[in-house]
C-alpha positions as CSV (number, residue, x, y, z in Angstrom):
1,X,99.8,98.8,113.1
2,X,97.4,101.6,114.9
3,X,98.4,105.2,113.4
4,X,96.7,108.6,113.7
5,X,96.1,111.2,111.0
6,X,96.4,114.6,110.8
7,X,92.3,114.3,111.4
8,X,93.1,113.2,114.5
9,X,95.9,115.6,116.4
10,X,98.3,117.8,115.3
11,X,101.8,115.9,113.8
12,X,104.9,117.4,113.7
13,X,106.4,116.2,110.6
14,X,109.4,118.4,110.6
15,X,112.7,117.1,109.2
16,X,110.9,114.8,106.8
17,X,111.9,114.4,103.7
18,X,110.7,112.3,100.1
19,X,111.8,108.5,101.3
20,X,109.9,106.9,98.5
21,X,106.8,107.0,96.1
22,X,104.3,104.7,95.8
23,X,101.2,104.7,93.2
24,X,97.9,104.9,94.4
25,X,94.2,105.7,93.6
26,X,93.5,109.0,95.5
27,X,90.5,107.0,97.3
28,X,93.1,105.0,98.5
29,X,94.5,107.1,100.1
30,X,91.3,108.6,101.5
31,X,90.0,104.9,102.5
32,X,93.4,104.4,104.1
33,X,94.3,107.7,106.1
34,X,90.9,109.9,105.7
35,X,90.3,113.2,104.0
36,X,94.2,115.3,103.2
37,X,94.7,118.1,105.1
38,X,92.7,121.5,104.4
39,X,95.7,123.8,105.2
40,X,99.2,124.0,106.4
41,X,101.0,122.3,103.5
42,X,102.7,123.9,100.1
43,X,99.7,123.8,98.0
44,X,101.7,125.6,95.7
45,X,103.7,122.5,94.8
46,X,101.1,120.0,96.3
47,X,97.3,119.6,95.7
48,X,97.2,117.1,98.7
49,X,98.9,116.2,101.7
50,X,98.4,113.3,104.4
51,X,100.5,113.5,108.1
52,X,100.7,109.9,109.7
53,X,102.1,109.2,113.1
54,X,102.4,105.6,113.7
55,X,102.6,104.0,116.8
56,X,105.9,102.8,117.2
57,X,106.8,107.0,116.5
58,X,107.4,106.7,112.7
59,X,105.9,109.7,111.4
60,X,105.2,109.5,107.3
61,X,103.7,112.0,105.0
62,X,101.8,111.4,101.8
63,X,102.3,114.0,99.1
64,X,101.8,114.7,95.3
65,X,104.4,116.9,93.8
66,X,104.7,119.5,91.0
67,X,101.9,116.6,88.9
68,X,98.8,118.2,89.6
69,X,96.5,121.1,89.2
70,X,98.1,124.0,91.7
71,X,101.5,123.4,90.3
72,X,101.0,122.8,86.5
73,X,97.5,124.7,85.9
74,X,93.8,123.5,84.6
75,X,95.3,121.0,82.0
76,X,96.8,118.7,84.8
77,X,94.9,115.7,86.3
78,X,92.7,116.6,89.2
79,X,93.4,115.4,92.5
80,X,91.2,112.6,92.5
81,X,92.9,111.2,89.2
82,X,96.3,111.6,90.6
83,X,98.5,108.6,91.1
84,X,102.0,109.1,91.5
85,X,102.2,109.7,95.6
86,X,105.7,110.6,97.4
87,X,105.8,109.6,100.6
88,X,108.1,111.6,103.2
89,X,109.6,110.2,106.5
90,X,112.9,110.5,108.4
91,X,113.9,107.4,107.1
92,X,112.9,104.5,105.4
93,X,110.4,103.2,108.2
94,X,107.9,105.6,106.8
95,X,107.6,103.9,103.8
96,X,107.3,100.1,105.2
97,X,104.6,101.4,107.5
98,X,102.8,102.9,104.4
99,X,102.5,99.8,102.9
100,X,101.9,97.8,105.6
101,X,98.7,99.7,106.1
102,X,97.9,99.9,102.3
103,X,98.2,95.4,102.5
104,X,95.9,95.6,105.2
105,X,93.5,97.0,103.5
106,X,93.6,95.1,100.8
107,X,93.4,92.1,102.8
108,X,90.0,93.5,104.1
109,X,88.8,94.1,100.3
Protein backbone atom coordinates (compact mmCIF):
# COMPACT_ATOMS: atom_id res chain seq x y z
CA UNK A 1 0.00 0.00 0.00
CA UNK A 2 2.12 3.26 -1.17
CA UNK A 3 0.82 6.38 1.01
CA UNK A 4 2.31 9.89 1.38
CA UNK A 5 2.67 11.90 4.60
CA UNK A 6 2.12 15.20 5.47
CA UNK A 7 6.23 15.29 4.96
CA UNK A 8 5.55 14.83 1.63
CA UNK A 9 2.58 17.35 0.22
CA UNK A 10 0.01 19.06 1.57
CA UNK A 11 -3.33 16.65 2.58
CA UNK A 12 -6.59 17.91 2.94
CA UNK A 13 -8.01 16.04 5.69
CA UNK A 14 -11.18 17.94 6.00
CA UNK A 15 -14.38 16.17 6.98
CA UNK A 16 -12.48 13.57 8.94
CA UNK A 17 -13.45 12.53 11.89
CA UNK A 18 -12.20 9.83 15.05
CA UNK A 19 -12.95 6.20 13.09
CA UNK A 20 -10.98 4.23 15.55
CA UNK A 21 -7.89 4.08 18.01
CA UNK A 22 -5.23 2.04 17.94
CA UNK A 23 -2.24 1.75 20.58
CA UNK A 24 1.11 2.38 19.55
CA UNK A 25 4.68 3.27 20.61
CA UNK A 26 5.17 6.96 19.44
CA UNK A 27 8.33 5.51 17.38
CA UNK A 28 5.91 3.62 15.76
CA UNK A 29 4.40 5.92 14.53
CA UNK A 30 7.48 7.92 13.54
CA UNK A 31 9.06 4.49 11.91
CA UNK A 32 5.75 4.09 10.08
CA UNK A 33 4.64 7.66 8.83
CA UNK A 34 7.84 10.05 9.68
CA UNK A 35 8.17 12.95 12.00
CA UNK A 36 4.15 14.52 13.13
CA UNK A 37 3.42 17.63 11.76
CA UNK A 38 5.18 20.99 13.18
CA UNK A 39 2.01 23.16 12.75
CA UNK A 40 -1.50 23.36 11.52
CA UNK A 41 -3.21 20.93 13.99
CA UNK A 42 -5.09 21.69 17.54
CA UNK A 43 -2.16 21.43 19.72
CA UNK A 44 -4.33 22.59 22.30
CA UNK A 45 -6.01 19.23 22.49
CA UNK A 46 -3.24 17.31 20.57
CA UNK A 47 0.53 17.00 21.25
CA UNK A 48 0.86 15.19 17.83
CA UNK A 49 -0.64 14.81 14.62
CA UNK A 50 0.09 12.51 11.42
CA UNK A 51 -1.97 13.27 7.76
CA UNK A 52 -1.82 10.13 5.45
CA UNK A 53 -3.09 9.97 1.97
CA UNK A 54 -3.18 6.54 0.71
CA UNK A 55 -3.15 5.55 -2.75
CA UNK A 56 -6.36 4.22 -3.42
CA UNK A 57 -7.57 8.15 -1.98
CA UNK A 58 -8.21 7.02 1.67
CA UNK A 59 -7.04 9.87 3.62
CA UNK A 60 -6.38 8.88 7.58
CA UNK A 61 -5.12 10.97 10.38
CA UNK A 62 -3.23 9.86 13.44
CA UNK A 63 -3.94 11.91 16.64
CA UNK A 64 -3.53 11.83 20.54
CA UNK A 65 -6.34 13.48 22.27
CA UNK A 66 -6.88 15.49 25.56
CA UNK A 67 -3.91 12.45 27.11
CA UNK A 68 -0.94 14.39 26.90
CA UNK A 69 1.11 17.27 27.86
CA UNK A 70 -0.59 20.51 25.99
CA UNK A 71 -3.99 19.36 27.07
CA UNK A 72 -3.52 18.03 30.77
CA UNK A 73 -0.20 20.06 31.79
CA UNK A 74 3.56 18.90 32.97
CA UNK A 75 2.27 15.88 34.94
CA UNK A 76 1.00 14.07 31.77
CA UNK A 77 3.08 11.55 29.76
CA UNK A 78 5.23 13.13 27.10
CA UNK A 79 4.72 12.59 23.62
CA UNK A 80 7.14 9.98 23.18
CA UNK A 81 5.46 7.86 26.10
CA UNK A 82 2.10 8.26 24.64
CA UNK A 83 0.12 5.29 23.50
CA UNK A 84 -3.43 5.62 23.08
CA UNK A 85 -3.57 7.03 19.23
CA UNK A 86 -7.05 7.96 17.49
CA UNK A 87 -7.01 7.60 14.16
CA UNK A 88 -9.43 9.96 11.91
CA UNK A 89 -10.85 9.12 8.42
CA UNK A 90 -14.05 9.53 6.46
CA UNK A 91 -14.90 6.21 7.12
CA UNK A 92 -13.66 3.07 8.26
CA UNK A 93 -11.05 2.58 5.32
CA UNK A 94 -8.70 4.82 7.22
CA UNK A 95 -8.34 2.54 9.85
CA UNK A 96 -7.78 -0.92 7.76
CA UNK A 97 -5.09 1.01 5.85
CA UNK A 98 -3.51 2.06 9.26
CA UNK A 99 -2.96 -1.32 10.14
CA UNK A 100 -2.18 -2.68 7.10
CA UNK A 101 0.90 -0.45 7.09
CA UNK A 102 1.63 -0.98 10.83
CA UNK A 103 1.65 -5.36 9.79
CA UNK A 104 3.97 -4.42 7.22
CA UNK A 105 6.26 -3.25 9.26
CA UNK A 106 6.24 -5.68 11.51
CA UNK A 107 6.65 -8.16 8.96
CA UNK A 108 9.99 -6.27 8.13
CA UNK A 109 11.08 -6.37 11.96
Amino acid sequence: MNFKTHNDTYINVDGTHLQGQMHFKYSTIVAMFGEPMKEGFDDYKSDAEWNIFFDDCTRATIYNYKNGRNYLGSDAPSVEDITEWNIGGVNGDAVKRIKEVFNALKETA
